[in-house]
C-alpha positions in Angstrom: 0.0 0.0 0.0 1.2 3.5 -0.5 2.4 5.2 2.1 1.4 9.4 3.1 5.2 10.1 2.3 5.1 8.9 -1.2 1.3 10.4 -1.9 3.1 14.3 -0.4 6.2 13.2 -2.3 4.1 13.5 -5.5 2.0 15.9 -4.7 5.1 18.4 -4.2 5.2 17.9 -8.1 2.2 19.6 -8.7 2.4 23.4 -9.3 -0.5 26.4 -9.2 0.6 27.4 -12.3 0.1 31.1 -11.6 2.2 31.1 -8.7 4.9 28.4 -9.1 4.5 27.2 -6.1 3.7 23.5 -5.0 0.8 22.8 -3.9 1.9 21.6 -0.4 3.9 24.5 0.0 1.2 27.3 -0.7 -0.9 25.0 2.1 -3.7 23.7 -0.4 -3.3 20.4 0.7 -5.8 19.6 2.9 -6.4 15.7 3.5 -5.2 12.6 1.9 -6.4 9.5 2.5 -5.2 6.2 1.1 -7.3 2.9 1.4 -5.1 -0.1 0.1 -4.5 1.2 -3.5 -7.2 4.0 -3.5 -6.1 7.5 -2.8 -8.4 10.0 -2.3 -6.6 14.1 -2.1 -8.5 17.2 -0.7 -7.3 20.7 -1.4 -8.4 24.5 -1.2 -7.8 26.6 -3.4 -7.6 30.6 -2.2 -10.6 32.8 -3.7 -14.1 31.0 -5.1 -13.4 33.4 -8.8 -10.1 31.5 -9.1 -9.8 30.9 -12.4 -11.6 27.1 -13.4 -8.5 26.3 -16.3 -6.1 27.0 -13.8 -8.3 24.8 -11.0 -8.7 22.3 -13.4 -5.2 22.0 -14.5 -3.8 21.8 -10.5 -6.8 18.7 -10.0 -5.4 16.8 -13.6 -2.2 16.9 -12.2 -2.4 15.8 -8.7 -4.7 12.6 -10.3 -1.5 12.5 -12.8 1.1 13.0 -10.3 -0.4 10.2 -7.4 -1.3 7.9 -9.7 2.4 7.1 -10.2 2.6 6.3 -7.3 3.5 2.3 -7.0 0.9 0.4 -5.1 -1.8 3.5 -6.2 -4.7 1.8 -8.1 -7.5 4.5 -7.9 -7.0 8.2 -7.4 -10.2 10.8 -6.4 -9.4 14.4 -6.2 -11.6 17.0 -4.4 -11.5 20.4 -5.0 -13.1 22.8 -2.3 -14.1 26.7 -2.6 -14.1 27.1 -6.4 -17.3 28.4 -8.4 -17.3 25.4 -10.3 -16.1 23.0 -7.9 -18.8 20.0 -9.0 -18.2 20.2 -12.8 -14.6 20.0 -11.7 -14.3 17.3 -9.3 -16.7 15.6 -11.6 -15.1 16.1 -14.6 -11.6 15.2 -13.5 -12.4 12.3 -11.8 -13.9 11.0 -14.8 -11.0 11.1 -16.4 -12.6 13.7 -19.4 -10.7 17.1 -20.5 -11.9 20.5 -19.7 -13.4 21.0 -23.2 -15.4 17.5 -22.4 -16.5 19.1 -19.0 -17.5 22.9 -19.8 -18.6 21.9 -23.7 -21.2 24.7 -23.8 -18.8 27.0 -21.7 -15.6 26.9 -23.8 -13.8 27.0 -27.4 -13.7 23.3 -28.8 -10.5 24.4 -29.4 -9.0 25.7 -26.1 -5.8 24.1 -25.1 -5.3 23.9 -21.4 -1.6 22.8 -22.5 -1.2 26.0 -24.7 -2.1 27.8 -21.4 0.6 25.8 -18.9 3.1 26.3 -21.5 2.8 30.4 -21.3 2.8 29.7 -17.5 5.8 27.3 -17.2 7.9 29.9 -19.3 6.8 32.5 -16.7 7.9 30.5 -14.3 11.2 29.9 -15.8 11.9 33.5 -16.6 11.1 34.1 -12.7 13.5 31.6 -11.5 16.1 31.9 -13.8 16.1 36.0 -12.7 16.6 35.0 -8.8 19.2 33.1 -9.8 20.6 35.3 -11.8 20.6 38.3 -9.1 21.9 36.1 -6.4 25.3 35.3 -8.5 25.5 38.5 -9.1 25.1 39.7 -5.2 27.6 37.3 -4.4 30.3 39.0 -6.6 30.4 37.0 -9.8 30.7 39.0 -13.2 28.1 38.6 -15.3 30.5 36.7 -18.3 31.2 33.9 -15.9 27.6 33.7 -14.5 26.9 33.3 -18.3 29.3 30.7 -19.0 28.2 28.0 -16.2 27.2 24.8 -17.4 24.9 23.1 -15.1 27.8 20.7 -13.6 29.6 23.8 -12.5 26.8 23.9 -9.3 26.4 21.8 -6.7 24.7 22.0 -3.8 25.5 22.2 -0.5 22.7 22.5 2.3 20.6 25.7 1.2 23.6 26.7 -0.7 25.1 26.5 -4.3 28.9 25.7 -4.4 30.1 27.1 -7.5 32.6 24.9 -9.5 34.6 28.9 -10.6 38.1 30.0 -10.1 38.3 30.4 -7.6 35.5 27.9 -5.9 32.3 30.6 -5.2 29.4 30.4 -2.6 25.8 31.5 -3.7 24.0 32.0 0.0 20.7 29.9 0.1 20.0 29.7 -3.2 19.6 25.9 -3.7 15.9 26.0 -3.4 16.0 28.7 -6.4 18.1 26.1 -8.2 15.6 23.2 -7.8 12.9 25.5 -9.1 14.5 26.6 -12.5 16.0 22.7 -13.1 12.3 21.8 -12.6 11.4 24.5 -14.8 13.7 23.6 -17.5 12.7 19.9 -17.6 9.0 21.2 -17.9 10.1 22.8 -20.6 11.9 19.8 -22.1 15.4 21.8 -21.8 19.0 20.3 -21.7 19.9 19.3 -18.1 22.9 17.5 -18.6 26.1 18.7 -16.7 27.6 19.9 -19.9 24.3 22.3 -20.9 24.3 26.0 -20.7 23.0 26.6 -17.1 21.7 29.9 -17.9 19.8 30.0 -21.6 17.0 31.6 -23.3 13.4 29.1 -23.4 14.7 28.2 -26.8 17.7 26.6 -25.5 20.1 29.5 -26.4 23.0 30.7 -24.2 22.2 34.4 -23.3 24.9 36.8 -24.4 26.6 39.2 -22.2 24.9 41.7 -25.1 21.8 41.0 -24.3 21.4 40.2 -20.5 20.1 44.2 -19.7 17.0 44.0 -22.1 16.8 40.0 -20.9 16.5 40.5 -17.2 14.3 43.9 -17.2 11.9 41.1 -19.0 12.6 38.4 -16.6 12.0 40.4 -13.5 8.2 41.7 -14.9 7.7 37.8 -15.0 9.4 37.6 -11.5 7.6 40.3 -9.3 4.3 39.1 -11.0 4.4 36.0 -9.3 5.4 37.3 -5.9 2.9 39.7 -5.9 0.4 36.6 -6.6 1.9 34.2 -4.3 1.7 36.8 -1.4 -1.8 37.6 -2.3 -3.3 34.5 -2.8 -1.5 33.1 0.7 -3.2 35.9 2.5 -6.7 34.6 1.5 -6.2 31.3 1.9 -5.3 32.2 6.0 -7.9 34.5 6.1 -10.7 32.5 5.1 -9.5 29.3 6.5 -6.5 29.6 9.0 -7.9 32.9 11.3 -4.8 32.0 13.8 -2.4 33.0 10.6 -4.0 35.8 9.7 -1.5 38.0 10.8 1.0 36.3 9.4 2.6 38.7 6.9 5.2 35.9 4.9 5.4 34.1 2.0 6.5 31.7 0.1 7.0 34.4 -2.8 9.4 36.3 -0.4 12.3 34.6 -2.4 11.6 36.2 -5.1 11.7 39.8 -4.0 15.8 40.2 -4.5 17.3 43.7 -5.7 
């Protein structure tokens, strides 16, 4: 039988693809329950007007996602405080594709994958801008952030050890790190140890030339999410976690960098 580790282990796979943020992270995540090979997950999302393709996406993923699982034979997602919770859960859970569950509501021709793309990209941009500013805080020109190749980092508790002359230390930026690799395999990047750690989402390595005009782009992308992330948290505690309402943090903290 499955065990709660390996359902949350799978469900830290699955993104809000607004906020590129877990799920378990952003506190969604509010029961699981597993009976021999049936797995049954129950999240929140923050606001009743959030948007349905995005709702819809995070529930098709977390069925995706725990049904990997070894040992997992059935998986029932439930989806709480969403205008169209029913013809969600419903839909999802029927295994049929948001085109097949709104068919009066939507274009035939809507792509919910069209739509993660744009939003994986953001996310990219976002992550790959942290890192970015963090290399450079940490003194490193910008030629020889631009010439790492993804073997050059390693990491070292919530650090990155950089493989430069000499050896360089990027303060807890690992969790960064994770993000953009997951990012990049999203986006079906190289992620070998001899790619181009830093690149555009074609797979091109970013010239010294053009890293101004790249990052003024890149942080748009950046301080959109953070400004989400830190919204979003803040109605998810006031609706449902009173004793946290005055809790002022976020997950999309990390991405407020100079």
């Amino acid at each position: 039988m499955p065990t709660l580790t390996e359902i949350y282990r799978a469900l830290a796979e699955v993104y809000d693809p607004e906020l590129d943020t877990p799920i378990t992270e952003l506190g969604f995540v509010n029961e699981v329950h597993v009976a021999d090979g049936h797995v049954t997950v129950t999240y929140t999302v923050p606001t009743f007007w959030c948007a349905p393709n995005f709702v819809f996406m995070m529930s098709q993923d977390i069925r995706h996602e725990v049904a990997q699982v070894p040992g997992v034979t059935q998986v029932t997602v439930i989806v709480h405080n969403n205008c169209l919770e029913d013809e969600i859960n419903r839909g999802v859970n029927a295994g049929r594709s948001f085109a097949e569950t709104f068919p009066d509501d939507v274009d035939r021709q809507a792509d919910l994958e069209a739509l993660r793309h744009t939003f994986t990209v953001k996310g990219f941009l976002a992550r790959q801008d942290v890192l970015i500013r963090r290399m450079r805080q940490a003194g490193l020109a910008d030629a020889v952030i631009l010439a790492l190749r993804i073997g050059d980092v390693m990491v070292q508790g919530e650090d990155l050890l950089l493989q430069t002359t000499p050896p360089q230390r990027v303060a807890l930026a690992a969790a960064d790190l994770r993000r953009y690799l997951h990012k990049r395999r999203r986006l079906h990047l190289a992620i070998t140890a001899d790619a181009y750690l830093f690149t555009t989402v074609e797979d091109r390595p970013i010239t010294e030339a053009e890293l101004p005009a790249y990052l003024r782009y890149s942080r748009s992308a950046r301080l959109n999410i953070a400004f989400n992330t830190s919204l979003c948290e803040g109605l998810l505690r006031t609706q449902f976690f009173p004793e946290r309402q005055y809790d002022y943090s976020s997950v999309g903290d990390r991405l407020m960098i100079g």
